[in-house]
TORTIDREN-416342 format. One record per residue (C-alpha): x, y, z. Coordinates in nm, 3 decimals. Each point is the difference from the previous one (the first is absolute). Layout:
<nodes>
> X|Y|Z
...
</nodes>
This chain:
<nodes>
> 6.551|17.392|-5.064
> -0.287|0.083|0.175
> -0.391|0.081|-0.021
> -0.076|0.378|0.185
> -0.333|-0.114|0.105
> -0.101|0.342|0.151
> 0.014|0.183|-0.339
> -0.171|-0.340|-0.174
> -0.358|0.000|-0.072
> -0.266|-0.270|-0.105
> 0.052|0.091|-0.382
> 0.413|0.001|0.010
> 0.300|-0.103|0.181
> 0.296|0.251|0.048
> 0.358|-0.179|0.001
> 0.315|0.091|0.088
> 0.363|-0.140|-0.157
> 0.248|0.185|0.239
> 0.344|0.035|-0.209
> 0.080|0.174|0.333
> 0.231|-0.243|0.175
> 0.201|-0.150|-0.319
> 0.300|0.051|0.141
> 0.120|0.074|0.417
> 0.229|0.302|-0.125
> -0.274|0.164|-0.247
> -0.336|-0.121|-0.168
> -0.248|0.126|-0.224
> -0.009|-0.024|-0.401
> 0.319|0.100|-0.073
> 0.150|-0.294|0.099
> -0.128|-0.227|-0.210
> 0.116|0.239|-0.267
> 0.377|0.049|0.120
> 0.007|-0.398|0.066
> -0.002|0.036|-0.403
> 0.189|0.313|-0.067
> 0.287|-0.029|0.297
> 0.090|-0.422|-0.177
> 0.031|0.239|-0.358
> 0.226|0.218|0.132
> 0.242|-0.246|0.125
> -0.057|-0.187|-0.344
> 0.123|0.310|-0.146
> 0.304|0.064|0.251
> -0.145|0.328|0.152
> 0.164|0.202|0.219
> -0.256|0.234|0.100
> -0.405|0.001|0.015
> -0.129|0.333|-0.087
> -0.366|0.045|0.115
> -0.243|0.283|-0.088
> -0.343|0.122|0.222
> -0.070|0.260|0.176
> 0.097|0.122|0.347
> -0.207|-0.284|0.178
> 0.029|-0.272|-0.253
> -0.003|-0.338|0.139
> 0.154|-0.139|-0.337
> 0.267|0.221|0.116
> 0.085|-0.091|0.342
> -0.074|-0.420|-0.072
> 0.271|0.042|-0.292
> 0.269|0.187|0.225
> -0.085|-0.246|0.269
> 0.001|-0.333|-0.216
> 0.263|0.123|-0.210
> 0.235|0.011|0.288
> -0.094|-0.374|0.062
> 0.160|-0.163|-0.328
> 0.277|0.191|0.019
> -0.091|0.335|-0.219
> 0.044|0.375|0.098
> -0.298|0.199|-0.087
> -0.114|0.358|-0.141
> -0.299|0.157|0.042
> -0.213|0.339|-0.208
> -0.253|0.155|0.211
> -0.273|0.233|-0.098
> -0.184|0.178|0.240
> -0.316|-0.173|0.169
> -0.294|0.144|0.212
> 0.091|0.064|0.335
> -0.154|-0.298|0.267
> 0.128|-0.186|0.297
> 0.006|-0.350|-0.260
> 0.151|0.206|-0.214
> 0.326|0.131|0.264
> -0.005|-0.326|0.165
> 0.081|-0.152|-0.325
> 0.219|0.310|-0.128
> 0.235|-0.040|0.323
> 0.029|-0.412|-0.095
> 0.113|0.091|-0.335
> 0.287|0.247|0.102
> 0.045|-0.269|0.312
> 0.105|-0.232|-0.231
> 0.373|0.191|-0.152
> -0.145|-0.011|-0.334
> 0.117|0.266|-0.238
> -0.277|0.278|-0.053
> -0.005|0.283|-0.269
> -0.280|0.173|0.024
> -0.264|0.061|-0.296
> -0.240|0.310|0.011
> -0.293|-0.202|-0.221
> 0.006|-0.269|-0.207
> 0.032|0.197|-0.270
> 0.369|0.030|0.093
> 0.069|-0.365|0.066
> 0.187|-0.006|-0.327
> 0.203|0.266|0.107
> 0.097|-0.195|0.324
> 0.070|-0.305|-0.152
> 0.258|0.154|-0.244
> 0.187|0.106|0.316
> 0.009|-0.283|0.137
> 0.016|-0.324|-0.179
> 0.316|-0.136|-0.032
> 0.126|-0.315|-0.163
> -0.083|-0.308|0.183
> -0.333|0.159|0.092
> -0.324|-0.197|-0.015
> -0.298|0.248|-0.038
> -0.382|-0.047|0.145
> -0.292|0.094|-0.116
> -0.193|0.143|0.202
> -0.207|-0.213|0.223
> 0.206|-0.266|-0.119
> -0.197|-0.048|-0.295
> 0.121|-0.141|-0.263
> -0.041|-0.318|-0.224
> 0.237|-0.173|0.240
> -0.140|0.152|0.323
> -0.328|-0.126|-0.117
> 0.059|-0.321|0.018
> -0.018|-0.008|0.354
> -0.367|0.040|0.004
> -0.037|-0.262|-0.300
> 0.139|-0.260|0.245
> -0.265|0.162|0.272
> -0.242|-0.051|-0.241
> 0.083|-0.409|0.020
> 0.034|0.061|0.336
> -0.374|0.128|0.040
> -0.107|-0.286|-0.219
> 0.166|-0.255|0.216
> -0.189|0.101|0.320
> -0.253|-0.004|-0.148
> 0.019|-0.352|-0.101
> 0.130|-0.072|0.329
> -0.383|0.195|0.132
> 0.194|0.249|0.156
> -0.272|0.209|-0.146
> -0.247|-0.028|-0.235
> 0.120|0.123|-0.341
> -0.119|0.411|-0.019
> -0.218|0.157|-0.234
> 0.232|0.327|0.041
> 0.350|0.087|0.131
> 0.077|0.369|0.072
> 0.349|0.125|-0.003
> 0.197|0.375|0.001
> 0.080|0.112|-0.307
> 0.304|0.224|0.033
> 0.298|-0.094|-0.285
> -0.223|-0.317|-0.127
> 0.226|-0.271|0.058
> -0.195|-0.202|0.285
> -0.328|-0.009|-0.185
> 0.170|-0.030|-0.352
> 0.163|-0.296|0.155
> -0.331|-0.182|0.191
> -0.197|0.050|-0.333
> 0.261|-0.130|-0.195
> 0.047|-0.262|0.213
> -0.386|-0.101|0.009
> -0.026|-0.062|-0.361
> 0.264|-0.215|0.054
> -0.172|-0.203|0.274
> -0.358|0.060|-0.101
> -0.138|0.186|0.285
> -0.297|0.139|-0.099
> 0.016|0.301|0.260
> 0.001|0.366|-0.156
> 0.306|0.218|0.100
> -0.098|0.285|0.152
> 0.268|0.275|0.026
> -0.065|0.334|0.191
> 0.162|0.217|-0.134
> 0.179|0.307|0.242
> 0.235|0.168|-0.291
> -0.148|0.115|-0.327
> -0.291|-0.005|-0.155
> -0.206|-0.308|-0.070
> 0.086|-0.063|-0.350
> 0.351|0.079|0.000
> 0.014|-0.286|0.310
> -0.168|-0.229|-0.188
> 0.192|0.046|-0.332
> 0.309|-0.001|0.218
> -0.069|-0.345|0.200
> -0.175|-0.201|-0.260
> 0.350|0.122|-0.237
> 0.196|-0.181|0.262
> -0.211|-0.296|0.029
> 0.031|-0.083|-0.345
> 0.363|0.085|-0.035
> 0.004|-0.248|0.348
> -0.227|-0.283|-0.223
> 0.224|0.044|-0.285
> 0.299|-0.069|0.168
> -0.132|-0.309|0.118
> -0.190|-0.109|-0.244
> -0.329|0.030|0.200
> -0.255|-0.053|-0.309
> -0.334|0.197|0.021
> -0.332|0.070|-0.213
> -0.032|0.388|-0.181
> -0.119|0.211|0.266
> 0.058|-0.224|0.291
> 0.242|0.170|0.164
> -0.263|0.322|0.032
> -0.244|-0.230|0.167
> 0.221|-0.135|0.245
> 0.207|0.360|0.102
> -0.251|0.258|0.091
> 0.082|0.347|0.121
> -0.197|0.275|0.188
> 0.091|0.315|0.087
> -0.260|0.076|0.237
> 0.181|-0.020|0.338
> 0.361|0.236|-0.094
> -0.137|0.360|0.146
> 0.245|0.243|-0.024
> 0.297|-0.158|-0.119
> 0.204|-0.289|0.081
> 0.118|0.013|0.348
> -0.304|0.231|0.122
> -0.227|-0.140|0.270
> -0.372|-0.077|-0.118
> -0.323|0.057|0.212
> -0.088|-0.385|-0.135
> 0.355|-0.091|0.067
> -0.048|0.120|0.376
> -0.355|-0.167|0.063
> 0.161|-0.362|-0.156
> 0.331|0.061|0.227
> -0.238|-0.001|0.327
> -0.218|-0.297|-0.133
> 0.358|-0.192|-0.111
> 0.101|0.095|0.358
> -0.285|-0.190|0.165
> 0.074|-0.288|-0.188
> 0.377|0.035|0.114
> 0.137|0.081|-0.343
> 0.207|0.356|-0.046
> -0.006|0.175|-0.290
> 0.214|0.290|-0.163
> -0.137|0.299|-0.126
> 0.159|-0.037|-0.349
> -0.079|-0.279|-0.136
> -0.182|-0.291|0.231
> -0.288|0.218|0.171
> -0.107|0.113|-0.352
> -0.014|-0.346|-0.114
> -0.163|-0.108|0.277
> -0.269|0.260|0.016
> -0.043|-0.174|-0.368
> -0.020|-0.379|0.118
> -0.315|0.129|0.256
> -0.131|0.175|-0.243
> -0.022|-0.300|-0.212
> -0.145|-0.176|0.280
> -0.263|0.243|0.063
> -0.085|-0.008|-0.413
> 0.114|0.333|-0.049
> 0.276|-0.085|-0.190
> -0.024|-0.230|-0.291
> 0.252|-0.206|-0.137
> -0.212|-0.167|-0.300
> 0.059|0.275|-0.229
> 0.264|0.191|-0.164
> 0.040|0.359|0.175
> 0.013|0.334|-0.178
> 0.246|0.318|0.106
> -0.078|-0.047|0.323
> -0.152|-0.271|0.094
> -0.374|-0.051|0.075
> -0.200|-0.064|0.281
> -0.402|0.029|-0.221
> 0.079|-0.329|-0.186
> -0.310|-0.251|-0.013
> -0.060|-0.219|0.220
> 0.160|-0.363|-0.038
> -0.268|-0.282|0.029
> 0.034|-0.180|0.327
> 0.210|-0.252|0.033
> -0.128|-0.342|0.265
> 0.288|0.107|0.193
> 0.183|0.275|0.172
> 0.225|0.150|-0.291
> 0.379|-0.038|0.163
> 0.209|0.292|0.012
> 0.391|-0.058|0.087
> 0.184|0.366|0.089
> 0.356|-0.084|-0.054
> 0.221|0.219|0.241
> 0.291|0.075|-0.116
> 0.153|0.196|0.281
> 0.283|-0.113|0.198
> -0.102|-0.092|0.387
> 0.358|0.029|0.134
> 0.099|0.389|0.030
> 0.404|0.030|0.056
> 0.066|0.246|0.232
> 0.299|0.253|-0.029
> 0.213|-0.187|0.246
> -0.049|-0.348|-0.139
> 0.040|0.083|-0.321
> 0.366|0.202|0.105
> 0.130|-0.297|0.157
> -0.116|-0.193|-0.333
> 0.150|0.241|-0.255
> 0.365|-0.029|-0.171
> 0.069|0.389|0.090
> -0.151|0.328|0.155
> -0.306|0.171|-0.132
> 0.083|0.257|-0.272
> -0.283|0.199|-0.026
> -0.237|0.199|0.281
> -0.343|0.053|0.037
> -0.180|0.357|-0.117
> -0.365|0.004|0.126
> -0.102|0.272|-0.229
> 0.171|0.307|-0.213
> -0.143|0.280|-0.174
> -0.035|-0.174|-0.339
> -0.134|-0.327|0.111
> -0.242|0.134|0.336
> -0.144|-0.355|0.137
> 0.251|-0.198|-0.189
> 0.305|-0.217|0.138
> 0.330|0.069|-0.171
> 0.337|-0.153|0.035
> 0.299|0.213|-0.107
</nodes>
């Protein structure tokens, strides 16, 4: 935890939580997730972990990798991803790792994939992880948030920005701060589908995650705490973003790297809510708004926390080979005729 002082100003405070370094073989969100999902699926006497993402997913390669380390084989589906050096580095981890890969040409034809390959024993993913049991996770880093701040680790923020890919990590934190009473909004940037489709899908989950716990809430509180824009996707999820680019050189200078995916969009959002160009006060339409009136000034700085979610230790090929239960069974393809600037395994 940690105060970037060069992107604060007099009227707010940018923080960072760094989920980065959870664990010396792999970090980032999805760990806190599989901590959950991986405990189920020896409850259930799994055989196999099946995972689902795209060709760079990091949901992907933490489950192949963390799979291996209770004991589980693992399986993969991978749809094609925009073509980027994050994106190969992290391609070449997940067929590094032996894990089983059938190829998927869209999501669309996930289905498809999964009727070839799921086999008794099996113990499918969502994707992303996200699921009412994956979400719990981030309801117990929810109580971990409200414990540093007790502690004065940080002063409790106003705000705290997250990706919002599958749902699951911000389903689970605003779940989780009901729960604890933190009166921070939720802010999930959303770098899939449209605005209100993410928020429908997330806020779904967070209830689903409240009533499985029993998490007890007021009508319409859950829509206060989880907000969604849709401001900061571009092109499509996995496509670069001029505002993406500009917050990766200004995360750089405070020694921070973020992905083009999902944490450089998100951050581009946390500045922008530093700067008051973003506001996270009121609900958001389609896509988000950055013309919403001006919030009265508070007597001090308003506290933004970016939560990064991206893992800090990178596998390379060899390491990963010399971790993994068997040879690679898939190869790299850079681009083909039906997917130009996309990465492919097949």
């Amino acid at each position: 935890m940690r105060l970037l002082e060069s992107v604060s100003t007099d009227q707010a405070e940018l923080w960072v939580k760094d989920d980065g370094m959870l664990h010396p073989l792999y970090g980032g969100n999805k760990i806190r997730k599989l901590e959950y999902l991986l405990a189920d699926a020896l409850r259930r006497s799994s055989k196999r972990i099946v995972a689902v993402g795209t060709a760079s997913s990091h949901h992907v390669l933490a489950t192949a990798l963390f799979a291996r380390e209770v004991g589980l084989k693992s399986a993969s589906i991978l749809c094609p991803h925009p073509l980027s050096d994050h994106a190969q580095q992290v391609l070449e981890a997940i067929v590094a790792t032996g894990t089983e890969v059938l190829p998927a040409r869209s999501m669309a034809r996930v289905p498809w994939a999964l009727a070839r390959l799921v086999q008794r024993g099996d113990y499918v993913l969502w994707p992303g992880g996200s699921s009412v049991t994956g979400g719990l996770g981030y309801v117990d880093a929810a109580a971990e948030l409200w414990q540093q701040i007790r502690e004065g680790v940080l002063p409790e923020p106003d705000v705290v920005v997250v990706p919002l890919g599958s749902g699951g990590t911000a389903a689970g934190l605003a779940a989780g701060a009901l729960r604890v009473g933190l009166s921070a909004t939720v802010l999930g940037v959303s770098v899939v589908g449209g605005c209100t489709s993410a928020a429908w899908l997330s806020r779904s989950l967070a209830w689903a995650i409240m009533r499985s716990e029993g998490i007890p809430t007021a009508p319409g509180a859950l829509g206060i705490k989880l907000r969604v824009t849709g401001l900061y996707r571009g092109k499509g999820y996995g496509w670069p973003t001029d505002a993406g680019r500009r917050a990766a050189d200004r995360a750089a200078e405070a020694g921070l790297y973020v992905d083009p995916t999902y944490t450089a969009k998100a951050f581009a959002a946390a500045l922008d809510c530093v700067h008051g160009q973003l506001s996270h006060h009121r609900p958001f339409g389609r896509t988000g708004s950055r013309s919403e009136p001006a919030q009265p000034r508070s007597p001090r700085p308003i506290r933004v926390l970016y939560w990064h979610t991206l893992s800090s230790v990178v596998p390379n090929r060899s390491v990963i080979s010399n971790l993994a239960a068997g040879p690679a069974t898939g190869r790299v393809v850079s681009q083909t005729p039906a997917h130009r600037d996309c990465l492919l395994i097949r």
